[in-house]
C-alpha positions in Angstrom: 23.6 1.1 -8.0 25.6 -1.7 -5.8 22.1 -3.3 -5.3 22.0 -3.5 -8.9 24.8 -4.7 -9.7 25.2 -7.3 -7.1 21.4 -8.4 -7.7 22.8 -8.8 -11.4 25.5 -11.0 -10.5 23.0 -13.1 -8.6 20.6 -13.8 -11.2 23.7 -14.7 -13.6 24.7 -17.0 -11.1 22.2 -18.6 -10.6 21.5 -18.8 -14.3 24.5 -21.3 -14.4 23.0 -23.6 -11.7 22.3 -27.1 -13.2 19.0 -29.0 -12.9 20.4 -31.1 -9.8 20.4 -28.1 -8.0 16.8 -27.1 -8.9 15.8 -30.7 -7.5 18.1 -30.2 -4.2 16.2 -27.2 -3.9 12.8 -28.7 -4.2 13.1 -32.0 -2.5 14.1 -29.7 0.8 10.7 -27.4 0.7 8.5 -31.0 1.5 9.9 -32.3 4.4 9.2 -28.4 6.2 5.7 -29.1 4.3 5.4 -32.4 6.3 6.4 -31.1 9.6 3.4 -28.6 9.7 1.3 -31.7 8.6 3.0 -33.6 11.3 2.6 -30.3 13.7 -1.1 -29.9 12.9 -1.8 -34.0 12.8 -0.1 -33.7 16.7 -2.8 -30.8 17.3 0.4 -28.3 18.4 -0.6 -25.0 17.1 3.3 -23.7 18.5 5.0 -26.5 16.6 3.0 -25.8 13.3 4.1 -21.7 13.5 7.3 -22.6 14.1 7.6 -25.3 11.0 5.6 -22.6 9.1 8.3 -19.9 9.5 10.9 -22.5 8.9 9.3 -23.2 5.3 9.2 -19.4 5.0 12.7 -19.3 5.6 13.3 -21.7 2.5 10.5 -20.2 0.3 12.8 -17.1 0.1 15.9 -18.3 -0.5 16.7 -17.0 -4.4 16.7 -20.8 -5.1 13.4 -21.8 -4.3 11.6 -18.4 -5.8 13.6 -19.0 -9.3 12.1 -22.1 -8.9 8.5 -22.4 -7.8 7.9 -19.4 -10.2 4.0 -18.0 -9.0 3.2 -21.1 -6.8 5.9 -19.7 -4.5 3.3 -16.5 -3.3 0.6 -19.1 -2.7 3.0 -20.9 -0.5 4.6 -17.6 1.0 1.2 -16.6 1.8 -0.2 -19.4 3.5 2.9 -20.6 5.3 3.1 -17.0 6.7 -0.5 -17.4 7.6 -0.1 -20.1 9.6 3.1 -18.9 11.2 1.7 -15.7 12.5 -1.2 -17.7 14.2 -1.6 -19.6 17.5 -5.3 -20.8 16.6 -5.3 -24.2 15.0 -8.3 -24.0 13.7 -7.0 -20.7 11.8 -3.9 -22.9 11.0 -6.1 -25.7 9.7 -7.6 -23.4 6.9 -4.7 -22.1 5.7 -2.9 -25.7 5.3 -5.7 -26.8 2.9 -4.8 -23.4 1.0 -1.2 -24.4 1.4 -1.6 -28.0 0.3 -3.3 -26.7 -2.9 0.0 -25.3 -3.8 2.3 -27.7 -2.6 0.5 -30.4 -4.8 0.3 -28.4 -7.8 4.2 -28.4 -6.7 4.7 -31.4 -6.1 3.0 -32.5 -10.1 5.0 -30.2 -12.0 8.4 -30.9 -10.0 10.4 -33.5 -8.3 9.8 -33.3 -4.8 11.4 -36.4 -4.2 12.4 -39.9 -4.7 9.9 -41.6 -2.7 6.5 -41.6 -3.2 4.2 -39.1 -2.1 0.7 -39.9 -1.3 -1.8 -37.1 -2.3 -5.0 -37.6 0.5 -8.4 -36.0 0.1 -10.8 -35.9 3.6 -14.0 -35.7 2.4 -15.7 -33.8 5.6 -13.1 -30.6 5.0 -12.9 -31.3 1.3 -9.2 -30.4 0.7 -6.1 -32.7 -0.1 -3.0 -32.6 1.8 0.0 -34.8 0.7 2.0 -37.6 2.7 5.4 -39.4 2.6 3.3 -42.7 4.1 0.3 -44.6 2.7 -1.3 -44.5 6.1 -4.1 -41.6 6.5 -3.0 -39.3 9.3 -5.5 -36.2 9.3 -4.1 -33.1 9.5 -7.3 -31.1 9.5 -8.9 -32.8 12.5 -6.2 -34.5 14.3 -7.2 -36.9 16.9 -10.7 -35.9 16.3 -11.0 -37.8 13.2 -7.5 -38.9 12.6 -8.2 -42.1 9.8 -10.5 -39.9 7.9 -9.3 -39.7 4.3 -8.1 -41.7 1.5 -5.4 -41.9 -0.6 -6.4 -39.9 -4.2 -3.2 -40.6 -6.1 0.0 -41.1 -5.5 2.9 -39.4 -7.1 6.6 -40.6 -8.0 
C-alpha cells in the first residue's frame, strides 16, 4: 500500500514538471550516447560497457522513461546489451540497434542545442549520430574510421 501511495505521489509530481525539465532530461541521455560512440570509435570494449551502464543508469531515472515513452525499452535493451558484453564486435551490433532509437529520439525531441549529425556507413548499413561533421566510425574503428557520410543533420 506505501508502494502505492508513494509511486502516486511520484507520478503527480512529476506531472507538474515543466517542458524545460523534459529537455534537461533529454539533452543529458546524448552525451552518455556519444561516449559509447566515442568508446567503440577508440576500439575499447571496457570503456563502451562502462558508458553503456552509465546511459542505463539515466534511461531509468522516472524522468527519462516518462519521457522517451516506448523508445526507452529499445534503448534499455541495447544499452544493457552492450554493457553486459566485453566483445566489440557484439558491442558493435547492438550500437546500430541502439542508434536506431536514439535517432528516432533525437527527431521527435530536443536533444540539444547544437547540431547533431545523423551518419550512415554504407559497408554495415546502420546510422549512428555525431555532435561533429567529421565521420568517426564507430562500427569499424580504426579499421575503416572515415567510412560514412553525413545523411542529415538535425537542430
Amino acid at each position: 500500500m506505501v508502494a502505492i501511495f508513494t509511486t502516486t505521489l511520484a507520478q503527480a509530481a512529476f506531472a507538474q514538471h515543466d517542458h524545460a525539465n523534459h529537455k534537461t532530461e533529454t539533452t543529458a541521455l546524448l552525451p552518455l550516447y556519444y561516449n559509447i560512440k566515442d568508446a567503440l570509435v577508440s576500439g575499447n570494449a571496457n570503456l563502451a560497457s562502462s558508458k553503456a551502464n552509465e546511459l542505463l543508469t539515466a534511461l531509468n531515472t522516472p524522468e527519462a522513461k516518462a519521457i522517451v515513452g516506448n523508445s526507452g525499452d529499445e534503448l534499455l535493451k541495447y544499452a544493457g546489451k552492450i554493457a553486459e558484453s566485453k566483445d566489440l564486435k557484439s558491442q558493435r551490433a547492438n550500437f546500430a540497434d541502439l542508434s536506431e532509437s536514439m535517432v528516432a529520439l533525437a527527431k521527435n525531441f530536443q536533444l540539444s542545442t547544437e547540431p547533431i549529425y545523423q551518419m550512415y556507413c554504407p559497408m554495415k548499413k546502420a546510422n549512428w549520430l555525431s555532435s561533429s561533421s567529421s565521420v568517426k566510425n564507430p562500427y569499424y574503428g580504426n579499421a575503416m574510421l572515415t567510412c560514412g557520410k553525413v545523411v542529415e543533420t538535425l537542430k
